[in-house]
C-alpha positions in Angstrom: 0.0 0.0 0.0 2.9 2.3 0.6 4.5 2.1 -3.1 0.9 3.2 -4.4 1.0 6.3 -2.2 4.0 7.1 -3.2 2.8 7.1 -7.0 0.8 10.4 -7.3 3.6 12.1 -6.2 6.2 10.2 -8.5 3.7 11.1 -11.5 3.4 14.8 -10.4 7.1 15.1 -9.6 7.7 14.3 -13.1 5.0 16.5 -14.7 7.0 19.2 -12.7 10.3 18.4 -14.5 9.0 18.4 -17.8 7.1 21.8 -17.2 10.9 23.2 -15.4 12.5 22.2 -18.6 9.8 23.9 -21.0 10.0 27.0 -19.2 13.6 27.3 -19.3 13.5 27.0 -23.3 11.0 29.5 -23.1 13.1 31.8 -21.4 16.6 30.9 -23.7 14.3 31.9 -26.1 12.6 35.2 -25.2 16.2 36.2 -24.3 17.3 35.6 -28.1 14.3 37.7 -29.2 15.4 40.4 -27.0 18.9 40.0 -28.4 17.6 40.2 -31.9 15.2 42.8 -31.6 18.3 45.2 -29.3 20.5 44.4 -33.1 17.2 45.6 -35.0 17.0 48.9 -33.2 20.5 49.2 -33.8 20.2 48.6 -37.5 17.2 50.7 -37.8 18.7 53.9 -36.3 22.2 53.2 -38.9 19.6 53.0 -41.9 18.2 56.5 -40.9 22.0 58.0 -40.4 23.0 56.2 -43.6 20.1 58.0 -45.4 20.4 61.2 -44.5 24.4 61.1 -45.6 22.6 60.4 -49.4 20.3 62.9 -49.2 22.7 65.5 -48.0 24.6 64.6 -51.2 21.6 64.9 -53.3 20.5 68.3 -52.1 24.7 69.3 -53.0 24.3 68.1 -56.8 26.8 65.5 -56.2 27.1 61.8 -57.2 25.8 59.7 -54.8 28.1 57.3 -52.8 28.7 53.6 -54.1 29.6 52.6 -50.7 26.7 54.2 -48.7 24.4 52.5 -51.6 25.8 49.2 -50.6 26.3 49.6 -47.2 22.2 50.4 -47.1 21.1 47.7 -49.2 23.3 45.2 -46.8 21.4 46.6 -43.5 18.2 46.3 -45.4 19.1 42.6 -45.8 20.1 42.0 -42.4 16.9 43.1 -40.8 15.0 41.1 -42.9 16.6 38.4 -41.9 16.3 39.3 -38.5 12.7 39.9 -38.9 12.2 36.5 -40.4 14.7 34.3 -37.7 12.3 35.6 -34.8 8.7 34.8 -36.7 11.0 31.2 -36.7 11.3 30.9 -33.2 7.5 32.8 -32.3 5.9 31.4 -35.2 7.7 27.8 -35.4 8.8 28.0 -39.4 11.5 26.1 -38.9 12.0 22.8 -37.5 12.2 23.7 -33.7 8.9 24.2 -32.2 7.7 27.0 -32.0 7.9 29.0 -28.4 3.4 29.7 -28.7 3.6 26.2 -28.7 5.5 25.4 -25.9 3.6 28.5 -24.1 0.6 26.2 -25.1 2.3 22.9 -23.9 3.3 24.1 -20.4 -0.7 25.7 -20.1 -1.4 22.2 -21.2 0.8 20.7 -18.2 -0.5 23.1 -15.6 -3.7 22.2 -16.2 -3.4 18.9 -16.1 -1.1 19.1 -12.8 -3.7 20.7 -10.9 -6.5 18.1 -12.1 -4.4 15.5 -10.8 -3.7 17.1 -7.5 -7.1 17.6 -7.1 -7.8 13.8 -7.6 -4.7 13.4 -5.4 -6.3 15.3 -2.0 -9.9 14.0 -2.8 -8.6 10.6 -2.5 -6.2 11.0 0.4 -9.0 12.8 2.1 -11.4 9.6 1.7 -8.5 6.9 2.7 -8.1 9.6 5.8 -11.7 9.6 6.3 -11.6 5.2 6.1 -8.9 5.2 8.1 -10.3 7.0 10.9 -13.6 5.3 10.7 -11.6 1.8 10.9 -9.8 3.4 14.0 -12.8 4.8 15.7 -14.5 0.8 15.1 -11.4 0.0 16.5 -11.9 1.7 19.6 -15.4 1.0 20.3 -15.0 -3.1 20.2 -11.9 -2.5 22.3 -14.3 -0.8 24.8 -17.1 -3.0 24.3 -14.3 -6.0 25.1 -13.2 -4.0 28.1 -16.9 -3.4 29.5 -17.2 -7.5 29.6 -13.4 -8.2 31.1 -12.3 -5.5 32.7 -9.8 -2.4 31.6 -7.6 -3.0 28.7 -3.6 -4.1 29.4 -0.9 -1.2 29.6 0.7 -2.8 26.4 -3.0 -2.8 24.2 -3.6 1.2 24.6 0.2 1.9 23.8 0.2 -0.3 20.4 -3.5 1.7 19.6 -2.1 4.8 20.6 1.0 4.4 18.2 -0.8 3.7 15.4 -2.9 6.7 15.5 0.0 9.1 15.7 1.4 6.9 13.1 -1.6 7.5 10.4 -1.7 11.3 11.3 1.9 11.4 10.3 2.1 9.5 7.1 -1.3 12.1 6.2 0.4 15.5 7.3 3.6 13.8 5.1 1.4 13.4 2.4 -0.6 16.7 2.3 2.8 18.7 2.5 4.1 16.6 -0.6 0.9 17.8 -2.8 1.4 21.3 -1.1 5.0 21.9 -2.4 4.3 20.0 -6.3 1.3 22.6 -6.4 4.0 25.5 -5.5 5.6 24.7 -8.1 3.6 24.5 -10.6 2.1 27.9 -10.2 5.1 29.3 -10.2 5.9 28.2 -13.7 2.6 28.9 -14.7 2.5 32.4 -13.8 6.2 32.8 -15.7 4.3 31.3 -18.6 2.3 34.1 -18.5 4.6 36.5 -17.9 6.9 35.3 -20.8 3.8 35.7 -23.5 3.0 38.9 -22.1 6.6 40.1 -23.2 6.2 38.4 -26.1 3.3 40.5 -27.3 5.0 43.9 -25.8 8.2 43.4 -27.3 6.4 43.0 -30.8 4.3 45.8 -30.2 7.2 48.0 -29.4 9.7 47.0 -32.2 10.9 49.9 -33.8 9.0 50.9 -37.2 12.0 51.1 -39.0 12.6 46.9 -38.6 9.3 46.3 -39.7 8.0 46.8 -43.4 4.5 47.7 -43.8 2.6 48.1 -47.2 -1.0 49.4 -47.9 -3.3 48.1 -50.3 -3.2 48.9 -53.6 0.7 49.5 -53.3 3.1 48.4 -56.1 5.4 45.8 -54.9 8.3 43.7 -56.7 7.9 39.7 -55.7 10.6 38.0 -56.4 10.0 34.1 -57.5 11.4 31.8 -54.9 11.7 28.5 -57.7 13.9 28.5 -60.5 11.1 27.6 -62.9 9.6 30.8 -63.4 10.8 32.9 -65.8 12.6 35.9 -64.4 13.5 36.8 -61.0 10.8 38.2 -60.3 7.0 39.7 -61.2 5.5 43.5 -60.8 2.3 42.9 -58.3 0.0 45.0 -56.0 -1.2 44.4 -53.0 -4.7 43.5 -52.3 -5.9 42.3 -49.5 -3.8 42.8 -45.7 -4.2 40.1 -43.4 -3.3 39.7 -39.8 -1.2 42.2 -37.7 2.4 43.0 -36.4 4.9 39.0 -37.0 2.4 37.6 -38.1 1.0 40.5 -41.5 1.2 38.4 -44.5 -0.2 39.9 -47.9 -2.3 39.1 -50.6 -1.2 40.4 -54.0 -1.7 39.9 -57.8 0.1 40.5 -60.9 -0.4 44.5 -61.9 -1.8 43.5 -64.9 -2.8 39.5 -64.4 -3.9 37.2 -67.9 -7.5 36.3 -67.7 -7.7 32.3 -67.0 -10.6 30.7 -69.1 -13.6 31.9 -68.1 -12.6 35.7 -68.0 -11.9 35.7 -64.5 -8.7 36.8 -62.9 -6.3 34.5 -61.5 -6.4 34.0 -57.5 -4.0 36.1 -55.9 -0.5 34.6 -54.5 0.0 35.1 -50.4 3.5 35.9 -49.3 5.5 37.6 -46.4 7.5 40.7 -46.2 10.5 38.8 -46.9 9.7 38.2 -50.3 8.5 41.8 -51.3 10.5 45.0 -51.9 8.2 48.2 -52.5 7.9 50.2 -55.5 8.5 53.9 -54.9 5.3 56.0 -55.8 8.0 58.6 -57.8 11.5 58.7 -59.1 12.5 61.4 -56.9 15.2 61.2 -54.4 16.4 57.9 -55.7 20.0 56.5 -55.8 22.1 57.3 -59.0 23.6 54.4 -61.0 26.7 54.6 -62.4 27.3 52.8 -65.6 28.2 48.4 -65.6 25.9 48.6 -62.1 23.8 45.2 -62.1 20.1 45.6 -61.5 16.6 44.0 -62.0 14.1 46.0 -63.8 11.1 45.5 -65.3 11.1 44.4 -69.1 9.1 46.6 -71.5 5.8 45.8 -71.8 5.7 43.0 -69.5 5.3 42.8 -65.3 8.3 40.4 -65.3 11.5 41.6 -64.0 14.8 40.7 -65.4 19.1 40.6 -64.8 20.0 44.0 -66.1 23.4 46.1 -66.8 23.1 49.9 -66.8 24.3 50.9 -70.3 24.5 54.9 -69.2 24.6 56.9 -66.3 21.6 57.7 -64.1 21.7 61.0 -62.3 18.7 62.1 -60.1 19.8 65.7 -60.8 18.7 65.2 -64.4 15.4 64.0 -63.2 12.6 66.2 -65.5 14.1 66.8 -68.6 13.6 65.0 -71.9 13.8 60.9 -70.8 15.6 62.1 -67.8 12.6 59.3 -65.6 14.6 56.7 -67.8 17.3 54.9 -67.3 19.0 53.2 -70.3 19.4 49.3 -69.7 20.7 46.1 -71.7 18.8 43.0 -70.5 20.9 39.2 -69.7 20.5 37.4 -73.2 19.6 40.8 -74.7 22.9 42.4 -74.6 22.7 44.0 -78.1 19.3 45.9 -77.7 19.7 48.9 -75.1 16.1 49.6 -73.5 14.9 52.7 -71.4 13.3 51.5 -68.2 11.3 54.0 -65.4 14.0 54.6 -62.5 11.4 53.3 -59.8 10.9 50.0 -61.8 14.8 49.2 -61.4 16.6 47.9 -58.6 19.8 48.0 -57.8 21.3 44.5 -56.8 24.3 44.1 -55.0 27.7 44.5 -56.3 29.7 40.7 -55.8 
């Protein structure tokens, strides 16, 4: 009888472990988010300094700087891929799971915890409550017996004495054992709740800058994640926003989309922040390009983008007069046709 008291206890002990151990990944792991999201900040606030450095050499007529170009394009890339590594580890696209999950898990486990140490005390109560009665039956044939031959032998009332203190004992050892399981597991469960609280905060209080937002109707480039499509990319806009903050994803559609059969227009493609890059509304204030610089732009005529070498330079100072919107482009497998693309529908790639 004493190895199945002992089991609750074993059982709950175990279910305590398991919800120790969740909530320590939960903390590695909000600890990485704040790590990230300290780096975003950081990046956000050079992007603004970087920016200002190009438009101050914008408003003085001059060239703007290769480097600072670069050096831009490489922070945007960087918080992107910041942005995307903690949706991972909220979200759970990748193949760790996810840390709402294990929020949800270790909810799961306290629940479960306090059903079981619920069943626990109500039956320890009722074998306390048997055990008493069988004591108390005890006691009254020991008196009935001792009515009929006289009081009861020194040795008789010490043994019954001694197993009463003995029965109180094992149940204050037991009620103390449920006690200290049950402080523990509302201790994690309250830093459960404390950990998704910060979760939400810290999301709600990540720095605009770290976090691309688009509004419907906006022109966006989408650039193809197989190999199969043609291009690296298609000219879409945004039609339909759904869900907020990590979680936004977006609904968009070719800019000018081929009727299926049927005359109806093709459903629209869903896809993350990571695999847009805005249009700008105007040609104003953008980046020169200096002549050999490799780009994607938009092919004439068509919403697909393709590999492109400037054939001239691009000023922005020349911005308003005859063709000065245009930049002149020869396209990869085109090399012999020169082609005048809109400034805003080319974008400058990286430099290897």
């Amino acid at each position: 009888m004493s190895s199945r008291n002992r089991q609750p206890r074993a059982s709950l002990n175990q279910d305590a472990d398991e919800e120790r151990r969740l909530w320590n990944t939960i903390t590695d792991r909000v600890k990485q988010i704040d790590s990230m999201e300290a780096r975003s900040a950081a990046i956000g606030a050079e992007i603004m300094d970087v920016e200002k450095q190009q438009a101050t050499l914008i408003s003085a007529d001059k060239l703007s700087d290769m480097a600072l170009d670069e050096r831009l394009e490489s922070l945007y890339r960087e918080n992107v891929k910041i942005s995307e590594e903690v949706s991972h580890i909220i979200d759970g696209n990748s193949d760790d799971m996810s840390l709402l999950d294990s929020i949800k898990i270790l909810a799961g486990l306290r629940e479960a915890s306090e059903e079981s140490l619920v069943n626990s005390r109500s039956h320890s109560n009722s074998k306390g409550r048997n055990a008493t009665m069988k004591r108390k039956a005890g006691s009254m044939d020991v008196d009935d017996e001792a009515s009929h031959v006289g009081s009861p032998r020194p040795g008789q009332r010490q043994a019954t004495d001694r197993l009463a203190v003995e029965g109180k004992s094992r149940e204050r050892n037991r009620e103390r054992s449920v006690t200290s399981t049950r402080e523990v597991s509302v201790k994690l469960e309250d830093g459960a709740e404390s950990v998704a609280s910060s979760v939400e905060d810290n999301a709600a209080n990540e720095p605009r800058t770290s976090r691309l937002q688009l509004s419907l109707g906006a022109h966006v480039f989408y650039r193809n994640k197989g190999r199969t499509q043609e291009g690296e990319g298609i000219l879409c806009r945004v039609t339909n926003v759904i869900g907020e903050g990590k979680q936004r994803r977006y609904e968009i559609q070719d800019a000018d989309p081929d009727p299926v059969p049927g005359g109806e227009l093709p459903p629209p493609y869903r896809a993350s922040v990571a695999h847009l890059m805005p249009i700008p509304t105007e040609n104003k204030g953008l980046a020169d390009l200096n002549k050999g610089r490799n780009v994607l732009a938009q092919y004439p005529d068509t919403t697909t983008f393709y590999k492109a070498e400037v054939s001239a330079n691009w000023r922005s100072k020349d911005l308003g007069t005859e063709r000065g919107d245009y930049v002149r482009l020869s396209f990869e497998g085109d090399e012999m046709k020169v082609m005048e693309v809109e400034r805003r529908f080319v974008l400058a790639e990286k430099d290897k």
